[in-house]
GUMAR-302946 format. One record per residue (C-alpha): x, z, y. Coordinates in steps of 0.2 Angstrom, whole numbers, padded with zeros to 4 digits, always signed. Layout:
BEGIN
XZY ...
This chain:
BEGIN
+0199-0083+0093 +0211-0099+0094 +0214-0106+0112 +0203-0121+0112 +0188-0107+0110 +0193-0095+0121 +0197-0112+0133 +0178-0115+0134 +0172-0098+0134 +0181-0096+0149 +0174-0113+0156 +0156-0108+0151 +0154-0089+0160 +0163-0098+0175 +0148-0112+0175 +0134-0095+0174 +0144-0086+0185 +0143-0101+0198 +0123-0102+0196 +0121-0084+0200 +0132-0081+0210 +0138-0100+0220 +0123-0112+0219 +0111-0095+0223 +0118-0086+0238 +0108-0070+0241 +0105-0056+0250 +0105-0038+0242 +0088-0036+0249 +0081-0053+0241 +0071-0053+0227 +0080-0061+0213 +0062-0064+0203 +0058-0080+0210 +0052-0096+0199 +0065-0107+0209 +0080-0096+0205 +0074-0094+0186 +0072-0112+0184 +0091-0115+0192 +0096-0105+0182 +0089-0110+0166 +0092-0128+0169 +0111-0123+0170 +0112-0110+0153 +0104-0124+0146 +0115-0139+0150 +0130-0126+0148 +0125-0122+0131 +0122-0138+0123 +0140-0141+0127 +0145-0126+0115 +0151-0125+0097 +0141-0115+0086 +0154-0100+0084 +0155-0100+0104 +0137-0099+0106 +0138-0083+0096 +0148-0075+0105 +0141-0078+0120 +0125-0069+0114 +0135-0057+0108 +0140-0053+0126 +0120-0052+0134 +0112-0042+0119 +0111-0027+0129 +0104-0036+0139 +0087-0026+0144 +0072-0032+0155 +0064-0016+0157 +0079-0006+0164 +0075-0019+0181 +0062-0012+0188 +0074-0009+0204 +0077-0028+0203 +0058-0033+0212 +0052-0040+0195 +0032-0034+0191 +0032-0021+0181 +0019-0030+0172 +0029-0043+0166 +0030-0041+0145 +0047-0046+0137 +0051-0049+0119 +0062-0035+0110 +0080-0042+0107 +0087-0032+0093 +0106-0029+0099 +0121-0030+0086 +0130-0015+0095 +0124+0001+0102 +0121+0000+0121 +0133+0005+0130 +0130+0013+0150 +0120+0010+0165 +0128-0009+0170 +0128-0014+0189 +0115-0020+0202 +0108-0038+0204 +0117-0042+0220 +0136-0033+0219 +0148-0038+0231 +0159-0054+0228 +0175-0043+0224 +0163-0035+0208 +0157-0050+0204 +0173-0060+0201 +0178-0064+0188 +0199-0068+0186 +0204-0085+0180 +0219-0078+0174 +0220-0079+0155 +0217-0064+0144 +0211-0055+0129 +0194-0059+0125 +0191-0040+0123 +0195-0039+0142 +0186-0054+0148 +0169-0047+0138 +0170-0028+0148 +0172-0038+0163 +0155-0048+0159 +0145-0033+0153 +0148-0027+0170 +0145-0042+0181 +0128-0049+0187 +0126-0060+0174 +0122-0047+0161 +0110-0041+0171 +0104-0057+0178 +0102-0070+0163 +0085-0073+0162 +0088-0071+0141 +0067-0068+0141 +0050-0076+0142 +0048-0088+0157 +0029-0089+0153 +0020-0071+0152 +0006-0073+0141 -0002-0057+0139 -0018-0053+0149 -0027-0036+0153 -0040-0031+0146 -0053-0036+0160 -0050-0055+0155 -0062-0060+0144 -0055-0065+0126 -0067-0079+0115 -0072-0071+0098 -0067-0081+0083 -0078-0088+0071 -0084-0074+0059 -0080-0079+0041 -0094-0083+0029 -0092-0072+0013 -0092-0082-0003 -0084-0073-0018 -0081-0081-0035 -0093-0069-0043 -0104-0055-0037 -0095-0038-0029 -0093-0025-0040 -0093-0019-0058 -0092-0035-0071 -0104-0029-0085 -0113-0036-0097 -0128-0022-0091 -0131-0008-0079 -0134+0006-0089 -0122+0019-0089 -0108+0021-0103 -0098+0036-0109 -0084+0038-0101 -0072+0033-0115 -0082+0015-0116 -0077+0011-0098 -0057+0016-0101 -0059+0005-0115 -0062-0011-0107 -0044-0007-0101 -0037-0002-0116 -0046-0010-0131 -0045-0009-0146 -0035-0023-0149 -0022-0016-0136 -0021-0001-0145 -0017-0008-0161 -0004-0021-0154 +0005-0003-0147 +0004+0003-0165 +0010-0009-0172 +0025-0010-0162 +0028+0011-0160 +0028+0009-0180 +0042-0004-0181 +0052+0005-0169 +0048+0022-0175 +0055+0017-0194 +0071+0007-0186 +0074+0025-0178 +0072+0034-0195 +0083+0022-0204 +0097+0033-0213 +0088+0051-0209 +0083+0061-0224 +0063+0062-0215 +0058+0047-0215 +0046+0038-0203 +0024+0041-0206 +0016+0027-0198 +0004+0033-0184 -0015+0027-0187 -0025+0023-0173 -0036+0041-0172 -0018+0049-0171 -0014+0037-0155 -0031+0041-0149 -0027+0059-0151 -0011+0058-0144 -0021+0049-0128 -0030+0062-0129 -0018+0076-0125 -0008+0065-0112 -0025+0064-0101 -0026+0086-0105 -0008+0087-0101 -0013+0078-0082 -0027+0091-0082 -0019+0107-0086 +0000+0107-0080 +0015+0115-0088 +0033+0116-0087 +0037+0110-0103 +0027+0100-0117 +0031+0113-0130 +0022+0126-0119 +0005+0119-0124 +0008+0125-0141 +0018+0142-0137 +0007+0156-0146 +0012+0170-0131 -0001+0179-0122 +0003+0171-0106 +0000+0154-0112 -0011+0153-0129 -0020+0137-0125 -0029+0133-0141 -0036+0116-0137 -0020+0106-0138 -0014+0114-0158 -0034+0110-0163 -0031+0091-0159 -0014+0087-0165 +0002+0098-0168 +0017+0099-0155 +0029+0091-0166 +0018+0077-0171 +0016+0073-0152 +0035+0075-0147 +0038+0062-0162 +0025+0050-0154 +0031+0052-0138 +0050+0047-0145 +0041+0033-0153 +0032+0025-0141 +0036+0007-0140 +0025-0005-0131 +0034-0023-0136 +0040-0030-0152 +0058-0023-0156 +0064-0040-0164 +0059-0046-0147 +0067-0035-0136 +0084-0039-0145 +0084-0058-0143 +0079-0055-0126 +0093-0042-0124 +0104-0056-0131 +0103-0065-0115 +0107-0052-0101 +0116-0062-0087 +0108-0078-0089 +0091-0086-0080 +0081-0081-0097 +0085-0065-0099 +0066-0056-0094 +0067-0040-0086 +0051-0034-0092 +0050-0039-0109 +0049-0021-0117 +0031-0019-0105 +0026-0037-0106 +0008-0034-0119 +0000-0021-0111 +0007-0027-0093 -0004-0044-0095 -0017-0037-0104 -0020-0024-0090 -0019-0034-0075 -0031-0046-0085 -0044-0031-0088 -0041-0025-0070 -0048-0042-0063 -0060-0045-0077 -0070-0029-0077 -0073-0028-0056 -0075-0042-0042 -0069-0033-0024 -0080-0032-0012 -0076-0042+0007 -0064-0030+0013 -0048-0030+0003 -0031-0023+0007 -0011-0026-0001 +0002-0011+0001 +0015-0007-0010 +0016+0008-0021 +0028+0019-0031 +0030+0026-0049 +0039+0039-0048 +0058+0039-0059 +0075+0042-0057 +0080+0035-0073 +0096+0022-0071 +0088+0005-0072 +0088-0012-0062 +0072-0012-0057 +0071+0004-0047 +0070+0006-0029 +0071+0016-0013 +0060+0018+0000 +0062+0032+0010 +0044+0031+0020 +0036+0034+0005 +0030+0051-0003 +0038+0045-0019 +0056+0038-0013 +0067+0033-0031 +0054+0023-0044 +0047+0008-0048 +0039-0004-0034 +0021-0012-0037 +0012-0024-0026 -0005-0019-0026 -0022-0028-0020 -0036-0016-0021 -0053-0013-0012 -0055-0006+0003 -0071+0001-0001 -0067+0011-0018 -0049+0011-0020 -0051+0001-0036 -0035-0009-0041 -0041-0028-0043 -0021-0036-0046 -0004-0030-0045 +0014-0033-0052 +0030-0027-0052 +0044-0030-0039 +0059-0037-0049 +0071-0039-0035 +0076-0054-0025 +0073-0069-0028 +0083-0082-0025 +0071-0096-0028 +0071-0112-0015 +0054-0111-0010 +0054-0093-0009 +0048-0087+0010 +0052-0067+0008 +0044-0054-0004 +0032-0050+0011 +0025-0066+0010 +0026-0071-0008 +0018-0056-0011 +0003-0058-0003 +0001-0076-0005 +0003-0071-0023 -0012-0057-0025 -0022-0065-0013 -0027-0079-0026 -0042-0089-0016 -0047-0098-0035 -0050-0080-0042 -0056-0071-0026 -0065-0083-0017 -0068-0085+0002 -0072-0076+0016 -0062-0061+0013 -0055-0048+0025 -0038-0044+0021 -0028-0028+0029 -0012-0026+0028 +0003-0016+0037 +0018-0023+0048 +0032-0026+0031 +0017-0040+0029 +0011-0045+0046 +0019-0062+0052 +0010-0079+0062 +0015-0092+0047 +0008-0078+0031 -0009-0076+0044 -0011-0094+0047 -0009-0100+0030 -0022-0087+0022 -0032-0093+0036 -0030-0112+0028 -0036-0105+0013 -0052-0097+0021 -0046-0076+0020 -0047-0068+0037 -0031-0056+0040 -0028-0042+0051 -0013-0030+0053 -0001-0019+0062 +0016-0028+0070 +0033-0022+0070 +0040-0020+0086 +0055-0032+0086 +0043-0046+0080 +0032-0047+0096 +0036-0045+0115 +0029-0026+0121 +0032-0017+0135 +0045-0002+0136 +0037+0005+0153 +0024+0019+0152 +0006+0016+0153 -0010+0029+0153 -0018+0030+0136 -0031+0020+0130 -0022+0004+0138 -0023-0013+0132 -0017-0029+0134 -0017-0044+0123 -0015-0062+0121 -0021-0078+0109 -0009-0091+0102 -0023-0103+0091 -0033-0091+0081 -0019-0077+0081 -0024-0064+0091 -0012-0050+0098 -0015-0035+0106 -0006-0018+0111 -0014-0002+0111 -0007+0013+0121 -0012+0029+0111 +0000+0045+0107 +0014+0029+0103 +0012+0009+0106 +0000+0001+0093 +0004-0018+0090 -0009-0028+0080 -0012-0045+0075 -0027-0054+0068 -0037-0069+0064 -0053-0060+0063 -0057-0050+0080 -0060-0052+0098 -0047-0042+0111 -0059-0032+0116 -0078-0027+0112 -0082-0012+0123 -0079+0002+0109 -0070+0016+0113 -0062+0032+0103 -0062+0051+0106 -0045+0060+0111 -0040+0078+0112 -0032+0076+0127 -0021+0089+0140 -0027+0091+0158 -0014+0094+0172 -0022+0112+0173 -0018+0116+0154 -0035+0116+0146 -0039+0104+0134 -0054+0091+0134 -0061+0077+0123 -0061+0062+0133 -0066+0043+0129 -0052+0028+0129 -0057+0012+0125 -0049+0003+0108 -0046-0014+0102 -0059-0019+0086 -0044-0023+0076 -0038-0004+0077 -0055+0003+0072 -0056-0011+0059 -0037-0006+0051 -0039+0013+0052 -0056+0009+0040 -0051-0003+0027 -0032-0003+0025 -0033+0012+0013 -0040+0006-0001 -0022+0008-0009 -0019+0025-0002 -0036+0029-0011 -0030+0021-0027 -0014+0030-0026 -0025+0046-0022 -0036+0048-0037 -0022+0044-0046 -0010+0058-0039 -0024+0071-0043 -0021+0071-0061 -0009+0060-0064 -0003+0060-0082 +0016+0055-0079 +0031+0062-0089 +0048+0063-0086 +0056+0052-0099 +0070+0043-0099 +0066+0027-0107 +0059+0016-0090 +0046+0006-0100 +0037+0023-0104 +0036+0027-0086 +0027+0009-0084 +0017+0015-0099 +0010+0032-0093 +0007+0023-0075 -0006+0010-0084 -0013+0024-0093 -0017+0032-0075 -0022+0015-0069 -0034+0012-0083 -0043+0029-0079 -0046+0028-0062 -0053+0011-0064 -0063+0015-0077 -0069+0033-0066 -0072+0021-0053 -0082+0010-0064 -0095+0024-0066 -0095+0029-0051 -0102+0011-0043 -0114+0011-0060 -0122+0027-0057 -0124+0023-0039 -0131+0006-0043 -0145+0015-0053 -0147+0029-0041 -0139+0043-0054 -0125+0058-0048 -0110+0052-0056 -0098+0063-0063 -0083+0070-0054 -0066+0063-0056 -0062+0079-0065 -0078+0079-0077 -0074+0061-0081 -0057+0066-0088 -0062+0079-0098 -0076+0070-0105 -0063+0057-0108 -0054+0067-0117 -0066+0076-0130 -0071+0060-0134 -0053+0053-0138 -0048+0066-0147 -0065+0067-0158 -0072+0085-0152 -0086+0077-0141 -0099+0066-0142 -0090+0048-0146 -0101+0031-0136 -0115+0043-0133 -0113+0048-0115 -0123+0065-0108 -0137+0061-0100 -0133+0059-0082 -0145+0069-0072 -0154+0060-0056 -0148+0062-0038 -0165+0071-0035 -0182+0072-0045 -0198+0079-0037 -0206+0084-0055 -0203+0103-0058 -0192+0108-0071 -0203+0114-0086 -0196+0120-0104 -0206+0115-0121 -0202+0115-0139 -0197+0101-0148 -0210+0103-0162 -0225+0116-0167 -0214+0123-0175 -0199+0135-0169 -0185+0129-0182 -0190+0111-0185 -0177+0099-0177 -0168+0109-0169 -0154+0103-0157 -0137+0107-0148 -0137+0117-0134 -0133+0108-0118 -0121+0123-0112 -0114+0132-0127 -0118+0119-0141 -0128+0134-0150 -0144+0128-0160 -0161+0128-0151 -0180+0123-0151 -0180+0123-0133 -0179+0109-0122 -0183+0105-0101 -0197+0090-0102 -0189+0084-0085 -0170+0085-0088 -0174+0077-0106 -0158+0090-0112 -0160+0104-0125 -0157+0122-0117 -0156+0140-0124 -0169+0151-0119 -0166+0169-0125 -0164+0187-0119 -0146+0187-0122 -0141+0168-0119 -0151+0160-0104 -0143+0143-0102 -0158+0134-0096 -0156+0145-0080 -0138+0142-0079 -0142+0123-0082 -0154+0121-0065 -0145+0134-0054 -0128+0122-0056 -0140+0106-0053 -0148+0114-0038 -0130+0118-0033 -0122+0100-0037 -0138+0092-0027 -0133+0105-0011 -0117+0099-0012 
């Protein structure tokens, strides 16, 4: 630091030293709290700073950032009194001295010196300890202060909540995933996987067979099988060993077919991907070319194919990879830590995912305001949505400018804050505590439970009388369930911010990833994951709709799969049985005759005359192959469950 600096450093902590300790004479026993001696105080920090430099003011706040309210409670301030969190730049260092030390410990030696010195001397003096570097004004109220409710927001969505089809009636499993990928969308992938599979080939002595669309559908089909059934490796699915011997995958296609599909599998145009590679380094050059068609043609299917319902929620999540590539990430309070990033919006209700897309890394845009609030401002599209929506997100997201301008655009917000965003109290306080306060139509609240919950929201009131159980420890050792009351908001979070953690769920069950190491194939079998549970999901709300037992996610998948790879019945969905039917279950032959129009068994596919009038589904009924038994005790059994 040069001398003209270090000059009015030196001048500045004189002038603070002079208002604590000169203009203020006080006793050790007087309270140093007052509103006259803060406002002395302030007045003088604030006409001694506006005659600083920049780079001095800095280091001056270097000197108070361990500066810490709480640790007064010696000092006669209320212990009520809440202080915003000041992040320090170095670690705290030791207890520092009383509020009223002794003129000899308080001086403060004109004699020049390094600057090094000079800033021990101040962490020890009053005016660490003194400053009032805090909230002159405490806003926060307890919870016996009554808090207005905001106006409740009137739910108008662009179309009506839930699935977008042209009819209720229920489809076969394969018709729903194919509203996400269609036909054409199959095709374009062909097309592509050809073009790259013969580049490949060029100069071997095998040369490249072009892959027809029932061979991609087969192959489909064994990626969904491979989710199903886990093994180490994919030749393991076609070993001929007794431990393994699976013969489902060698009926549908041979294992080094598949591996050569998989080596194929290319998703853009490769004439494409080499102009686009011809521009690495420059504002053009398009990080996700190689995923670009099915990318678009997903999202638009997501939105296209399911309207969410009021409750919404965004949260990031992760596809798994440890390949080498730009676009991968680390998070480390994740489950899945190295991948790929997506922002996802999806319903709070069902898990399904309406919109996401892919974090490409910072931008370094003009009118960019943070990934936290371009991304939600970016999925949270009022023109496709609507208004009126509830929106739950967690504390990356949660900020006053992102809640009041989703509030301009008529969706309601509620979330969890981050400690060093908002003032909260450090002392302790009995469970169940709250405390809150208003700025506008932000509300903010603080919840004592097992740790500190801070939450912010344009949608509740403080407080509404609801309360929440606890298994709580007596002072005698025995352990009770006892009431504490809890802020709406809480309750309102803990119910609807999973709808990604859903989403990521039903995914994570039978997730059909492999390792690879080509990143735009990770992207690949992560779509192909998103398609299924969104079209599993898309059933499910049918069947419910028209009050029939939807299939299990597990069902669903296997169903899928037969129909893909051509050993199941294809667009011709089994008969999905009702919830509960009060006519009794009574077999009858299909004609006069015992052998005229005979029909598939419902169990083991074996020929029979036999149907049940009520399930509408043709049964065996013989000594030595009783399916019509087996058929209604696993309905009584699904119904029970």
């Amino acid at each position: 630091m040069d001398a003209c600096r270090e000059e009015k450093l030196d001048s500045l902590l004189d002038r603070l030293e002079e208002c604590i300790n000169g203009d203020k004479e006080h006793d050790e026993t007087e309270e140093w709290d007052s509103s006259s001696d803060k406002e002395s105080v302030a007045s003088c920090v604030d006409s001694a700073v506006e005659e600083m430099s920049d780079d001095c003011l800095d280091t001056v706040l270097d000197e108070f950032s361990d500066y810490d309210p709480a640790d007064d409670a010696s000092d006669g301030g209320d212990d009520d009194d809440w202080y915003p969190e000041v992040t320090p730049k170095k670690k705290k260092r030791s207890s520092l001295s009383s509020i009223s030390p002794s003129p000899a410990k308080s001086h403060i030696s004109a004699s020049p010196g390094s600057v090094q010195s000079r800033k021990g001397k101040v962490r020890k003096s009053s005016v660490s300890r003194s400053l009032p570097f805090s909230i002159t004004e405490n806003k926060w109220k307890s919870v016996d202060e009554p808090d207005i409710e905001p106006t409740q927001p009137k739910f108008r969505p662009k179309h009506t909540p839930g699935p977008q089809l042209v009819s209720n009636t229920s489809c076969s499993p394969l018709q729903y995933f194919e509203l996400f990928f269609s036909k054409s969308v199959m095709r374009t992938i062909l097309s592509n996987t050809n073009e790259y599979g013969a580049k490949r080939q060029e100069g071997k002595k095998e040369e490249w067979q072009e892959i027809s669309v029932k061979e991609f559908k087969s192959f489909l089909a064994l990626v969904i099988y491979m989710g199903l059934l886990k093994c180490f490796s994919l030749t393991d699915y076609w070993r001929k060993s007794h431990i393994y011997s699976l013969p489902y995958p060698a009926q549908i296609m041979t294992g080094k077919k598949f591996r050569r599909i998989c080596a194929a599998l290319h998703l853009s145009d490769p004439k494409l991907d080499a102009e686009n590679d011809k521009k690495k380094g420059t504002p053009e050059y398009d990080r996700l070319c190689r995923i670009k068609p099915l990318y678009q043609d997903i999202r638009d299917a997501c939105r296209a194919s399911f309207h969410p319902f009021q409750n919404i929620s965004i949260d990031e999540r992760m596809v798994a990879s440890k390949a080498r590539h730009g676009l991968k990430q680390y998070m480390k309070n994740k489950p899945t830590r190295w991948g790929y990033k997506l922002f996802v919006l999806a319903d709070s209700l069902c898990g399904y995912t309406w919109d996401f897309f892919i974090y490409e890394g910072k931008v370094n845009a003009v009118e960019s305001k943070g990934i936290s609030y371009d991304s939600v401002m970016h999925l949270a599209d009022e023109r496709l949505l609507g208004y009126g929506y509830k929106l739950f997100v967690d504390n990356f997201y949660t900020s006053p400018k992102l809640f009041r301008d989703l509030l301009a655009k008529k969706i309601w917000a509620c979330g969890t804050v981050r400690a060093n965003r908002i003032g909260h109290s450090k002392k302790q306080a009995p469970r169940g505590n709250i405390r809150w306060f208003r700025e506008d139509n932000l509300l903010f609240v603080e919840w004592k439970d097992k740790r500190d919950v801070l939450m912010c929201s344009t949608i509740h009131k403080a407080f509404n009388g609801e309360t929440i159980k606890r298994n709580v420890k007596g002072a005698d050792g025995v352990w009770a369930i006892q009431d504490f009351p809890v802020p709406a908001a809480v309750l309102d979070y803990n119910k609807n911010m999973g709808g990604v953690d859903l989403s990521d769920a039903l995914i994570g069950y039978y997730t059909v990833l492999h390792k690879t190491q080509k990143w735009y194939r990770s992207f690949f079998y992560h779509f192909v994951d998103i398609a299924i549970v969104n079209a599993f999901i898309l059933h499910k709300q049918t069947a419910q709709m028209n009050n029939q037992k939807p299939l299990t996610q597990k069902a669903f998948r296997e169903a899928l799969v037969a129909e893909l790879a051509g050993t199941g019945p294809v667009s011709a969905p089994a008969k999905i049985r009702p919830i509960s039917s009060t006519k009794p279950h009574l077999p009858k032959y299909i004609s006069g005759d015992g052998t005229l129009g005979r029909r598939r068994c419902k169990i083991c596919s074996a020929k029979t005359p036999m149907i049940c009038v009520t399930c509408d589904v043709a049964l065996c009924l013989v000594a030595n192959r009783n399916c019509y038994i087996t058929w209604h005790d696993s309905d009584r059994k699904d119904d029970a469950e």
